[in-house]
MOPAC internal coordinates of N, CA, C and O (Angstrom, degrees):
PM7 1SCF
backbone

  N    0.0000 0     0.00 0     0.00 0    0    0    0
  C    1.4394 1     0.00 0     0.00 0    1    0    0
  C    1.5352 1   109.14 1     0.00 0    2    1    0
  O    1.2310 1   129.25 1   -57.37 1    3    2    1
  N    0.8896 1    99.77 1   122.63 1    3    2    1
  C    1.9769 1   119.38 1   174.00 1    5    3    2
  C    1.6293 1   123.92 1   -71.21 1    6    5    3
  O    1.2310 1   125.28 1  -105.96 1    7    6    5
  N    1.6452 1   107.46 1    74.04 1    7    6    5
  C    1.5382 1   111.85 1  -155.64 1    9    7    6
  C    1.4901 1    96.90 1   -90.78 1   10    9    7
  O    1.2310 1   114.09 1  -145.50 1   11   10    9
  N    1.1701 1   128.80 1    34.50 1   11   10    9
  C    1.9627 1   138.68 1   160.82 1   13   11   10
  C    1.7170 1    93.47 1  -100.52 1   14   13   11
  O    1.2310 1   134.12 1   -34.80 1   15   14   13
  N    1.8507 1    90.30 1   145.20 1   15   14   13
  C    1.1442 1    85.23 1   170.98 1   17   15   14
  C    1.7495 1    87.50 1  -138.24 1   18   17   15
  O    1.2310 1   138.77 1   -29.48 1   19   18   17
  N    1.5816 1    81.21 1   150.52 1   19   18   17
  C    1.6783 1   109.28 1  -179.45 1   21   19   18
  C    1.6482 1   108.28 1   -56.77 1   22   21   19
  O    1.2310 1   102.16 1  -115.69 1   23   22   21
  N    1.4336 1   150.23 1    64.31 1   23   22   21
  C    1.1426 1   123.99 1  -157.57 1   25   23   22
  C    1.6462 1    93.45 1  -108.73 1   26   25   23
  O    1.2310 1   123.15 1   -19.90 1   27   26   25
  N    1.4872 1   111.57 1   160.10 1   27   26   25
  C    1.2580 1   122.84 1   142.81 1   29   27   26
  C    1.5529 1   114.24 1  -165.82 1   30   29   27
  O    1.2310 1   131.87 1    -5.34 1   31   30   29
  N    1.3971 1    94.69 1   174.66 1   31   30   29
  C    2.0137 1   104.88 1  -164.58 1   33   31   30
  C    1.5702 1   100.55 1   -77.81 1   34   33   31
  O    1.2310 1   138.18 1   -15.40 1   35   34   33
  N    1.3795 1    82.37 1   164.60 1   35   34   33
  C    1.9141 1    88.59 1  -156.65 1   37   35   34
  C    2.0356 1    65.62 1  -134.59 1   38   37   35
  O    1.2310 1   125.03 1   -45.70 1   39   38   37
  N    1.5803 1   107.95 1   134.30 1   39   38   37
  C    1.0621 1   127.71 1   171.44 1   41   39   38
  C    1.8256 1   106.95 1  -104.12 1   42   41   39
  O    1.2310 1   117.12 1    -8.84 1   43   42   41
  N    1.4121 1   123.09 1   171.16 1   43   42   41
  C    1.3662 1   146.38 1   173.34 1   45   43   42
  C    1.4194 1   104.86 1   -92.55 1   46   45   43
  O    1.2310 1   122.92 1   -51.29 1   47   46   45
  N    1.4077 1   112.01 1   128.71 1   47   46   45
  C    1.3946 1    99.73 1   150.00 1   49   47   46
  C    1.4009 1   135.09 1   -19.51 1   50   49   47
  O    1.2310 1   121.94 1   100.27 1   51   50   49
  N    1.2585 1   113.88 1   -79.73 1   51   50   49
  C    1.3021 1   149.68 1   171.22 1   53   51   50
  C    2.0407 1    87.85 1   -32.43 1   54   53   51
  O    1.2310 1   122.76 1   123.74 1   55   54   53
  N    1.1220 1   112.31 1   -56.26 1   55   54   53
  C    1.5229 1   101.40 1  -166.88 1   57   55   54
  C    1.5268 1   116.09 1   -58.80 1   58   57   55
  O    1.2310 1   130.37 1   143.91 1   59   58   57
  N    1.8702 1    97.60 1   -36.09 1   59   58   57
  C    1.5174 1   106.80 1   172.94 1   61   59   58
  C    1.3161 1   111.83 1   -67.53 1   62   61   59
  O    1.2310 1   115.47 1   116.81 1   63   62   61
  N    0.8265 1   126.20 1   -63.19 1   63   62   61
  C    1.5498 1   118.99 1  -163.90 1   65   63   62
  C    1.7094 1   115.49 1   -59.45 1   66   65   63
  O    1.2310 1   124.70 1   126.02 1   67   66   65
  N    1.2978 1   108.58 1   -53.98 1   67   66   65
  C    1.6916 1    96.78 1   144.32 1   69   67   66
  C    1.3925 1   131.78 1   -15.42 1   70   69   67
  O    1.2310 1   123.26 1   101.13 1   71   70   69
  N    1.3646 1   111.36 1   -78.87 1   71   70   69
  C    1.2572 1   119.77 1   167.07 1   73   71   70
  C    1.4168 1   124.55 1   -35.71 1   74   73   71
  O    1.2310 1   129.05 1   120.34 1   75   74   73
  N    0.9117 1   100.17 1   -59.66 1   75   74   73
  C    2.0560 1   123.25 1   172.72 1   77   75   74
  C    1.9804 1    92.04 1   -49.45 1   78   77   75
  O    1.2310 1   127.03 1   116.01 1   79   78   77
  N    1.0425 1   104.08 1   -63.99 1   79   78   77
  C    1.6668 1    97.43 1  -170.40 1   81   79   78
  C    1.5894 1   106.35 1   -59.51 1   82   81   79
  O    1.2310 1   115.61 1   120.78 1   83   82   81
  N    1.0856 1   125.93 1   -59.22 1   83   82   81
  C    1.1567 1   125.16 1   170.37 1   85   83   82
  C    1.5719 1   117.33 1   -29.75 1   86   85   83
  O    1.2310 1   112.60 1   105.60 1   87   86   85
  N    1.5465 1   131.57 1   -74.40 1   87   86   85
  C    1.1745 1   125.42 1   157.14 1   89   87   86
  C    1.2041 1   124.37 1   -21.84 1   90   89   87
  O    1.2310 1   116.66 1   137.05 1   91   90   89
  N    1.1365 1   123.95 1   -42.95 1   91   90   89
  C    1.5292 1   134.40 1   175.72 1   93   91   90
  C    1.7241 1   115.07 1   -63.26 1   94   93   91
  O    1.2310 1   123.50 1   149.67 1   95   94   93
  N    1.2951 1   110.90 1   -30.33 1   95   94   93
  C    1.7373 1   119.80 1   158.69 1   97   95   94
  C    1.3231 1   119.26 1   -34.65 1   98   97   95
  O    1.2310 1   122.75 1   -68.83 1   99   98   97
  N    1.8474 1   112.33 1   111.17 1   99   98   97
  C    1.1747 1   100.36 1   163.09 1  101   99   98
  C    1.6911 1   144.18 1   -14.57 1  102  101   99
  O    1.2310 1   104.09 1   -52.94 1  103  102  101
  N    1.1679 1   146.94 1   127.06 1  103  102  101
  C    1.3205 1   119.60 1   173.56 1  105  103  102
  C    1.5598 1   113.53 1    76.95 1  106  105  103
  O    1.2310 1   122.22 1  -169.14 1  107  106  105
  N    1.2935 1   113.35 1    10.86 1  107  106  105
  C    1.9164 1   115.63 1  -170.97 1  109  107  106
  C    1.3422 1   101.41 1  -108.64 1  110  109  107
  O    1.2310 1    98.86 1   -69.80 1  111  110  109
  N    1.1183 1   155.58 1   110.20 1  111  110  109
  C    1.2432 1   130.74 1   148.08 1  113  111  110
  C    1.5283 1   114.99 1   -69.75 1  114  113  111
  O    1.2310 1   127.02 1    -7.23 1  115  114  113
  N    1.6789 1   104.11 1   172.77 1  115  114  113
  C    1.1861 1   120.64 1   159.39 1  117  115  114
  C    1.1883 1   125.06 1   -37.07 1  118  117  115
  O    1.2310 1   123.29 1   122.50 1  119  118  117
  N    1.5730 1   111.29 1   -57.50 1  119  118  117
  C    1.5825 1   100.89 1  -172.50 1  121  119  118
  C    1.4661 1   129.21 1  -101.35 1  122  121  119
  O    1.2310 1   126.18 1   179.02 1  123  122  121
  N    2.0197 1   105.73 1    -0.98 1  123  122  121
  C    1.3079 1   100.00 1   151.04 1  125  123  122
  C    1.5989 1   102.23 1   -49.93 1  126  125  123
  O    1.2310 1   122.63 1   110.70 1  127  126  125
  N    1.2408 1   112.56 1   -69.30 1  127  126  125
  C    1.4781 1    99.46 1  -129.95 1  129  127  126
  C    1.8587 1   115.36 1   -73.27 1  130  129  127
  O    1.2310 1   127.77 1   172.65 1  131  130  129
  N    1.5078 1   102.65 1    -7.35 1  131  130  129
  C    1.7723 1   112.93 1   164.54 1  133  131  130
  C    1.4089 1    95.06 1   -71.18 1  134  133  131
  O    1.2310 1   102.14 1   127.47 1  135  134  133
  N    1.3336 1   150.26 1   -52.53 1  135  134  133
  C    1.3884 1   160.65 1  -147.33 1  137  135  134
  C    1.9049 1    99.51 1   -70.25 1  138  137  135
  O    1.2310 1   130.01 1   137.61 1  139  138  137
  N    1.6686 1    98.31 1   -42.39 1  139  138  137
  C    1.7013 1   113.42 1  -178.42 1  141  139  138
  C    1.2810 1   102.22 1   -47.37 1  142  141  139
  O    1.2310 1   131.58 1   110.11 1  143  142  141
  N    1.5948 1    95.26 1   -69.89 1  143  142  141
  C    1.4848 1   121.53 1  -162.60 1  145  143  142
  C    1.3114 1   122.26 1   -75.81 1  146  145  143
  O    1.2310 1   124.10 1   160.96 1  147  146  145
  N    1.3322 1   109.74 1   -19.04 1  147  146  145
  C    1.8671 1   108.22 1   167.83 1  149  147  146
  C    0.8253 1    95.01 1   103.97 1  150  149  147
  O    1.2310 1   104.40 1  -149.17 1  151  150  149
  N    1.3628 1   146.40 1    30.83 1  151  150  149
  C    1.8843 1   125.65 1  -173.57 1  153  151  150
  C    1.4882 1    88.74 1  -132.18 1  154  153  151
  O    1.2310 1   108.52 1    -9.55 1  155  154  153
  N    1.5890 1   139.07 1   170.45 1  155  154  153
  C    0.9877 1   140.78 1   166.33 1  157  155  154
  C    2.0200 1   122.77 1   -89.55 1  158  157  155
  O    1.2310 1   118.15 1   -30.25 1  159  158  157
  N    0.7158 1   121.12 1   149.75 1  159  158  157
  C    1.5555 1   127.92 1  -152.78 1  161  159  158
  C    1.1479 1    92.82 1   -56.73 1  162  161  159
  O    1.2310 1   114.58 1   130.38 1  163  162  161
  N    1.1874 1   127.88 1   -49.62 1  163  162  161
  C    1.7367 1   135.42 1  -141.49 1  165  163  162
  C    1.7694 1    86.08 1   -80.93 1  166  165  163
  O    1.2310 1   112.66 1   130.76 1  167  166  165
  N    1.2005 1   131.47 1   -49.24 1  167  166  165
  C    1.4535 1   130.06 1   166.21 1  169  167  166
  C    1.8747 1   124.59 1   -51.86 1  170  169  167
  O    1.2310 1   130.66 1   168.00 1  171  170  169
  N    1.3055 1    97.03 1   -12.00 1  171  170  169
  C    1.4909 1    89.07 1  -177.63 1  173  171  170
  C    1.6268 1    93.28 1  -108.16 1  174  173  171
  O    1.2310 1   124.67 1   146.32 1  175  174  173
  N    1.8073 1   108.64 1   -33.68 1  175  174  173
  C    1.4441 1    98.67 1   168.05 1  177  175  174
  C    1.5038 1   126.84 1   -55.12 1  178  177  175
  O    1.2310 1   118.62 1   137.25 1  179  178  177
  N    1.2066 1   120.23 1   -42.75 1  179  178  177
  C    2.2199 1   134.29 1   165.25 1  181  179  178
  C    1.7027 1    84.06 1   -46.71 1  182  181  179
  O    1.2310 1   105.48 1   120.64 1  183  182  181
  N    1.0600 1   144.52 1   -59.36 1  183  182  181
  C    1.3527 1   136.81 1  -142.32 1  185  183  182
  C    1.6709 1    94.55 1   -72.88 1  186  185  183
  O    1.2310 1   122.56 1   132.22 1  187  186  185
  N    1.1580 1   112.71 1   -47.78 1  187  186  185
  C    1.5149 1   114.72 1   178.06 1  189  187  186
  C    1.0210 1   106.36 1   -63.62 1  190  189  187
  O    1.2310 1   101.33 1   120.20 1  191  190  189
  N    1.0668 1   151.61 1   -59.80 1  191  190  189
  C    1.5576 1   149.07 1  -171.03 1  193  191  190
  C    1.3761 1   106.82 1   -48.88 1  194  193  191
  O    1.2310 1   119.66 1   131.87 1  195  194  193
  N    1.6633 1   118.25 1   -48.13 1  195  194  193
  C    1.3161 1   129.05 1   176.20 1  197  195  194
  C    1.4185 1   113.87 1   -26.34 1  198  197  195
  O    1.2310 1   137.90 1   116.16 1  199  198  197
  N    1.4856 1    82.91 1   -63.84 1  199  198  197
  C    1.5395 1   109.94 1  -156.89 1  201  199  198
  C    1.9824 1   108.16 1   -83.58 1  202  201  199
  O    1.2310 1   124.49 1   167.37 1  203  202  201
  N    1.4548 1   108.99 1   -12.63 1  203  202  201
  C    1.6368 1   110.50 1   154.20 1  205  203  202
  C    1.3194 1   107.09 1   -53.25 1  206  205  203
  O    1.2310 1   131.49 1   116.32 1  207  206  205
  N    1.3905 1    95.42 1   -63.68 1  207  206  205
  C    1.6140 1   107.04 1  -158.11 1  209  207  206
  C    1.6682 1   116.68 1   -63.09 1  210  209  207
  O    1.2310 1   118.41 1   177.15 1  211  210  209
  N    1.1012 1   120.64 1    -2.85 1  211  210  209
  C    1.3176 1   151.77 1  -138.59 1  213  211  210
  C    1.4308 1   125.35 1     7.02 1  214  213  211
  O    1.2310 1   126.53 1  -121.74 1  215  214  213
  N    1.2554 1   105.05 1    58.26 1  215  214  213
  C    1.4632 1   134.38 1   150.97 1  217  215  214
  C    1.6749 1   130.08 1   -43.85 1  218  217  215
  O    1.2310 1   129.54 1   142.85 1  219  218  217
  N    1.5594 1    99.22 1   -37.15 1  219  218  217
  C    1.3359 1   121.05 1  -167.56 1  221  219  218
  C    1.6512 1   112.16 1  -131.30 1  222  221  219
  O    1.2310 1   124.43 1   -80.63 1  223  222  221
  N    1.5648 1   109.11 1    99.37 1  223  222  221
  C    1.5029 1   101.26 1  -176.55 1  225  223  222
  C    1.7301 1    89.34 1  -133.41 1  226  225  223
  O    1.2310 1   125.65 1   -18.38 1  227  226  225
  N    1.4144 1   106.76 1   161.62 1  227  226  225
  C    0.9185 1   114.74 1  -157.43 1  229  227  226
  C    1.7024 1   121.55 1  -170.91 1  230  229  227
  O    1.2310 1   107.01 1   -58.37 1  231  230  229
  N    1.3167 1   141.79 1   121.63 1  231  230  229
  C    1.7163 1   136.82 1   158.93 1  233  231  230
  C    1.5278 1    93.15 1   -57.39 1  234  233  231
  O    1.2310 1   140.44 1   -37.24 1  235  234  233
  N    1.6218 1    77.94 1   142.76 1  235  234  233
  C    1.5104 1   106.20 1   171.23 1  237  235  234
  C    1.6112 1   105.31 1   -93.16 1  238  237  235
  O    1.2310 1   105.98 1  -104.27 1  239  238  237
  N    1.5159 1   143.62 1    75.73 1  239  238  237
  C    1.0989 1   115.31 1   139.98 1  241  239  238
  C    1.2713 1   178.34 1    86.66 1  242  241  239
  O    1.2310 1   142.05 1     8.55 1  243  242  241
  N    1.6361 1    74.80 1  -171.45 1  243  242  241
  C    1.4346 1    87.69 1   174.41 1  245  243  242
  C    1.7952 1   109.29 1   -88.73 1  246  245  243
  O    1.2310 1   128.58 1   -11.47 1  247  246  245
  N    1.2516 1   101.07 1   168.53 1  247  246  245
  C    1.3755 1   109.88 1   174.51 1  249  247  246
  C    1.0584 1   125.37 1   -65.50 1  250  249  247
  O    1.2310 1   123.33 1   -58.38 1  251  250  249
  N    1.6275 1   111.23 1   121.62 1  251  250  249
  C    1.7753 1   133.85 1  -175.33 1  253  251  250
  C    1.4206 1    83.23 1   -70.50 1  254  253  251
  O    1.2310 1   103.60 1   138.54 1  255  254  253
  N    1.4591 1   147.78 1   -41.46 1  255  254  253
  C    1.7278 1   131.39 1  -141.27 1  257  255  254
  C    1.1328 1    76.26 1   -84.66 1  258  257  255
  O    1.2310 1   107.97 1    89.29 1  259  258  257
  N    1.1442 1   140.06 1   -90.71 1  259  258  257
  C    1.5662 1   133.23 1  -145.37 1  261  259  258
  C    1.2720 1   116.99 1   -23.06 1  262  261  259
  O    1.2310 1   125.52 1   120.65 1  263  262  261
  N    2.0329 1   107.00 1   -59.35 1  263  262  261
  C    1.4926 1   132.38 1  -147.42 1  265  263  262
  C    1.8837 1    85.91 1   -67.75 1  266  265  263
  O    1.2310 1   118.74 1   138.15 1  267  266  265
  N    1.6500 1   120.01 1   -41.85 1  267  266  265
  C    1.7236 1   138.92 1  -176.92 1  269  267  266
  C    1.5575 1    90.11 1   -52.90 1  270  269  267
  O    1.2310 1   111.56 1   108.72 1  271  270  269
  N    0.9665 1   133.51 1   -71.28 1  271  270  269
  C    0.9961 1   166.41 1  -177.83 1  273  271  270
  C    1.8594 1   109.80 1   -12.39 1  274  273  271
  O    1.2310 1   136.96 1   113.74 1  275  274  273
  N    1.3462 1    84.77 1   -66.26 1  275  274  273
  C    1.7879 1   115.88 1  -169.76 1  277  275  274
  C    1.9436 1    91.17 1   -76.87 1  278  277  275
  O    1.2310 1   122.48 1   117.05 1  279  278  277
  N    1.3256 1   112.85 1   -62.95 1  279  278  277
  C    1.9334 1   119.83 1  -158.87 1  281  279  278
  C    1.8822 1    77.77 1   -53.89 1  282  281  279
  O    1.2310 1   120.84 1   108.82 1  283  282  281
  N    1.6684 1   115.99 1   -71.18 1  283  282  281
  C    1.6999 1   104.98 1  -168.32 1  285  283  282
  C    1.3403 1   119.11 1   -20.45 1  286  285  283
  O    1.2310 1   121.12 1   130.95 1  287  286  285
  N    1.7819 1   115.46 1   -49.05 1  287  286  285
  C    1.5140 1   102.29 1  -157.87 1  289  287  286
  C    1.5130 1    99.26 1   -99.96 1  290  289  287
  O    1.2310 1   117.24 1  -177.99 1  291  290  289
  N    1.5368 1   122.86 1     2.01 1  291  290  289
  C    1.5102 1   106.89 1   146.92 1  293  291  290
  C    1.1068 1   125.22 1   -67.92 1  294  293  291
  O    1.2310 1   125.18 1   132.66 1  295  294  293
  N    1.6066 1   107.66 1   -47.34 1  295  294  293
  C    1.6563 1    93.15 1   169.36 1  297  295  294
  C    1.6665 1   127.88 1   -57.61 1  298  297  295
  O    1.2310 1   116.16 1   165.11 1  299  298  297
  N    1.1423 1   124.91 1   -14.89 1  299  298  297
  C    1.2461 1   123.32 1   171.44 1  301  299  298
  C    1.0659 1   123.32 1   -66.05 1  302  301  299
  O    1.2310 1   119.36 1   130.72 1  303  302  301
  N    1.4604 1   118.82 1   -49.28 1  303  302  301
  C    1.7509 1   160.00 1   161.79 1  305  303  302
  C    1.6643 1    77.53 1   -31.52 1  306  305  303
  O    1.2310 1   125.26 1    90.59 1  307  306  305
  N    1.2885 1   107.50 1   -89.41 1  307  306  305
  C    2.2107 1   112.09 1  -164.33 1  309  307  306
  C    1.4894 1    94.41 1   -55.55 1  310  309  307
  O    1.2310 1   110.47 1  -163.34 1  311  310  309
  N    1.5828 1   135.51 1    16.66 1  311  310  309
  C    1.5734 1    97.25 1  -165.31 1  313  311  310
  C    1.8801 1    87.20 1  -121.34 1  314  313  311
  O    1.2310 1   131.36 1   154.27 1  315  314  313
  N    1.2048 1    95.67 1   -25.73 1  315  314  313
  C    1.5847 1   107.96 1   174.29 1  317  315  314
  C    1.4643 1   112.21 1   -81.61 1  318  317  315
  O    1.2310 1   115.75 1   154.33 1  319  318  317
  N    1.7196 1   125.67 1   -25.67 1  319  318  317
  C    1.2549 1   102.98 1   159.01 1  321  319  318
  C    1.1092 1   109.65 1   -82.89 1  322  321  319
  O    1.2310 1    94.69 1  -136.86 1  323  322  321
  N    1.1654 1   161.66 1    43.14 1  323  322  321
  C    1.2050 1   150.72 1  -147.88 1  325  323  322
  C    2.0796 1    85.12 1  -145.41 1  326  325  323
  O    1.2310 1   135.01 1   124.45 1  327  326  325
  N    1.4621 1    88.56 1   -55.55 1  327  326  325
  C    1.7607 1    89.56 1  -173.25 1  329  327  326
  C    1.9056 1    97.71 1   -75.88 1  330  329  327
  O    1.2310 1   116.49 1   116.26 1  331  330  329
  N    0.9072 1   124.28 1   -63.74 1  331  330  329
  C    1.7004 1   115.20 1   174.71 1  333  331  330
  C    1.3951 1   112.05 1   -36.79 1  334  333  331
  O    1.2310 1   109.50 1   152.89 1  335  334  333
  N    1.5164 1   137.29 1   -27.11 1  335  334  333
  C    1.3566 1   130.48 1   171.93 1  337  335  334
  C    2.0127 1   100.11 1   -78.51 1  338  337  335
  O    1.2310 1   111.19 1   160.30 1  339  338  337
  N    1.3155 1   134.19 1   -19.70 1  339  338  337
  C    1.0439 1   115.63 1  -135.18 1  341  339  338
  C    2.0551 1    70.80 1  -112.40 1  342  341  339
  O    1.2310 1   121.54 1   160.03 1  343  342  341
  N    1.3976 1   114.66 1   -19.97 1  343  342  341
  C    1.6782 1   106.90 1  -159.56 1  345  343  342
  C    1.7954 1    80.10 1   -88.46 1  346  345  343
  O    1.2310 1   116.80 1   145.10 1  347  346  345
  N    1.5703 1   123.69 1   -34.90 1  347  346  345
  C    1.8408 1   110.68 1  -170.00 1  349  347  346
  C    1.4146 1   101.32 1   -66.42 1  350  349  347
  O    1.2310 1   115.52 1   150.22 1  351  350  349
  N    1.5257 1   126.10 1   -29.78 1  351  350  349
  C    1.3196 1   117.50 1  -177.28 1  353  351  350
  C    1.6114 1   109.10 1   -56.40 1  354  353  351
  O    1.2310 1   121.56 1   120.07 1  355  354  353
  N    1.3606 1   114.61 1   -59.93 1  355  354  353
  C    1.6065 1   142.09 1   170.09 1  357  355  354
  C    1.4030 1    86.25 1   -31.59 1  358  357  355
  O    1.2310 1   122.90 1    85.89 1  359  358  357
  N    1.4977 1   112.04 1   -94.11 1  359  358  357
  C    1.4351 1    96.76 1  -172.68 1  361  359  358
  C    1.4874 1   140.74 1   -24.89 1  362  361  359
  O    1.2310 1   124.65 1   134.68 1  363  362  361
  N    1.2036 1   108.68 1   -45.32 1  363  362  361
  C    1.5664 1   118.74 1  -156.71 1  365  363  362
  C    1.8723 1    93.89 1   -83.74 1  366  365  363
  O    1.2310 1   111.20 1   165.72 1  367  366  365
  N    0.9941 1   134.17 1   -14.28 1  367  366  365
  C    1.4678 1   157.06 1   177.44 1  369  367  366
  C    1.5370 1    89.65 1   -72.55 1  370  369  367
  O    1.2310 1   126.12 1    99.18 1  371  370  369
  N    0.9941 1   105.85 1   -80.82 1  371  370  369
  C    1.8222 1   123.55 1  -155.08 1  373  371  370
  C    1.9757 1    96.81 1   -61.36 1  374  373  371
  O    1.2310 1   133.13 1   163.95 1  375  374  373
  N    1.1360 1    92.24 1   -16.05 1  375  374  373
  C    1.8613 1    94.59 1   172.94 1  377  375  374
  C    1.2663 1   134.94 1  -101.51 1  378  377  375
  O    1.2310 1   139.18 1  -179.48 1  379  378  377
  N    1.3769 1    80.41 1     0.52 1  379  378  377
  C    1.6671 1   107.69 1   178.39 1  381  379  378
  C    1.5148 1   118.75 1   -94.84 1  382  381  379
  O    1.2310 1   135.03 1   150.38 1  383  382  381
  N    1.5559 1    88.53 1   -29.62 1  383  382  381
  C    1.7502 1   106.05 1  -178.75 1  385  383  382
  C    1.3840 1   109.97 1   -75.94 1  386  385  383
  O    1.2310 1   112.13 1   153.22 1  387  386  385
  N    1.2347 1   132.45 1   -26.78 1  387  386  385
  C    1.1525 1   138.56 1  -117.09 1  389  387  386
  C    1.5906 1    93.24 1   -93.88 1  390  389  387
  O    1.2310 1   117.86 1   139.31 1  391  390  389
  N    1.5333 1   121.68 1   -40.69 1  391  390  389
  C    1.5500 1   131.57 1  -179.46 1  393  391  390
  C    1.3662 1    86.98 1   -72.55 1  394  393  391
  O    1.2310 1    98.74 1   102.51 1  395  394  393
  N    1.4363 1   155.77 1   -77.49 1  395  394  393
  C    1.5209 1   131.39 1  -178.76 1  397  395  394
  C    1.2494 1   109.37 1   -37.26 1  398  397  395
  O    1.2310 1   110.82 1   113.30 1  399  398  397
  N    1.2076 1   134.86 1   -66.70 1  399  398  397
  C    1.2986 1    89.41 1  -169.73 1  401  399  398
  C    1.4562 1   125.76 1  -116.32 1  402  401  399
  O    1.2310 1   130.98 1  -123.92 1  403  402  401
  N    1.0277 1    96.42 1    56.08 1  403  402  401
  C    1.8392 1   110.28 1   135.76 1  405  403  402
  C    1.4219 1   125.29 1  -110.89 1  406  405  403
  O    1.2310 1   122.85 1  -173.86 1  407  406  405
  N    1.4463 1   112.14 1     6.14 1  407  406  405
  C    1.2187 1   132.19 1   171.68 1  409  407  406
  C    2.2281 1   111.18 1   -65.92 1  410  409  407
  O    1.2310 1   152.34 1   112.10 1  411  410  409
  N    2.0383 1    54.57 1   -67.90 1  411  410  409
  C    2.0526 1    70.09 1   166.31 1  413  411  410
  C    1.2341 1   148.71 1   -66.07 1  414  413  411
  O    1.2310 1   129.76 1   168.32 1  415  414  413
  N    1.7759 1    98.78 1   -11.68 1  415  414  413
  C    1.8283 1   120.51 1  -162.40 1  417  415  414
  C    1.7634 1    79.15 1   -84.09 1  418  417  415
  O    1.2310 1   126.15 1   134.90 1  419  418  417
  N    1.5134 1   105.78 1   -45.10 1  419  418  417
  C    2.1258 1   111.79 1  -165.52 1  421  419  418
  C    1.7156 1    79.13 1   -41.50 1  422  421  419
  O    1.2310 1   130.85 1    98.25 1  423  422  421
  N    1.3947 1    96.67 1   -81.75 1  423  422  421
  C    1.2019 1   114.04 1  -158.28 1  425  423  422
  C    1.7141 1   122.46 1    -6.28 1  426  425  423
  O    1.2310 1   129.05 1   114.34 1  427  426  425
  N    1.2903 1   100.17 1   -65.66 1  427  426  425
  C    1.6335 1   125.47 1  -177.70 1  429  427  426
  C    1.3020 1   101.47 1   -70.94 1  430  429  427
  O    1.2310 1   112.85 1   133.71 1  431  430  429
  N    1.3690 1   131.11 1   -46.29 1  431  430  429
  C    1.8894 1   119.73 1  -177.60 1  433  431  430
  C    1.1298 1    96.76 1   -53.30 1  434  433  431
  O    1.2310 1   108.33 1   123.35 1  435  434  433
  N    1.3895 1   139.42 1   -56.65 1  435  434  433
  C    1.8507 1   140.17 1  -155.55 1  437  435  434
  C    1.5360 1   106.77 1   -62.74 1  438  437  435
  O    1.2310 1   122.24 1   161.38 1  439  438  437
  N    1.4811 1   113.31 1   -18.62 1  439  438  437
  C    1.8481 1    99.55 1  -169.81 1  441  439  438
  C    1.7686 1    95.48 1  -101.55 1  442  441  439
  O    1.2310 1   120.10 1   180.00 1  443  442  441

């Protein structure tokens, strides 16, 4: 007997198409805003296609501020690792330099 069970979340219209608009936000990508919402990209991407094809129509709801809300501070989340990867690079540079030039500071006190 097979005591796993197959589960997964069953969304609302209304949740998709939200979602779908949201993506559509200036400055939003795709996978902030699956990343916001917990779902994986490639599922909010099928939802768009749906909803080209118009497969998927739907009232919005629930609240766009919240759903805005959540994708913003992922993008912030990716925008600050993005700058903390770019200051360890900086760093690890500037620590490298650091025996030149104190190589060079000797250098110049002696003449």
């Amino acid at each position: 007997m097979n005591t796993s069970k197959n589960t997964h979340q069953t969304y609302s219209k209304s949740f998709k198409v939200a979602a779908i608009r949201l993506a559509e936000y200036p400055g939003f990508q795709t996978q902030d805003v699956a990343l916001a919402l917990a779902i994986h990209p490639f599922m909010l991407s099928r939802w768009k296609k749906e909803y080209r094809d118009g497969l998927l129509k739907g009232n919005i709801e629930e609240s766009l501020k919240d759903m805005k809300d959540k994708v913003q501070e992922q993008k912030t989340v990716r925008d600050l690792e993005k700058r903390i990867k770019k200051l360890e690079e900086e760093n690890a540079l500037l620590k490298k330099k650091i025996p030149f030039f104190s190589k060079q500071k000797k250098k110049s006190s002696r003449t």
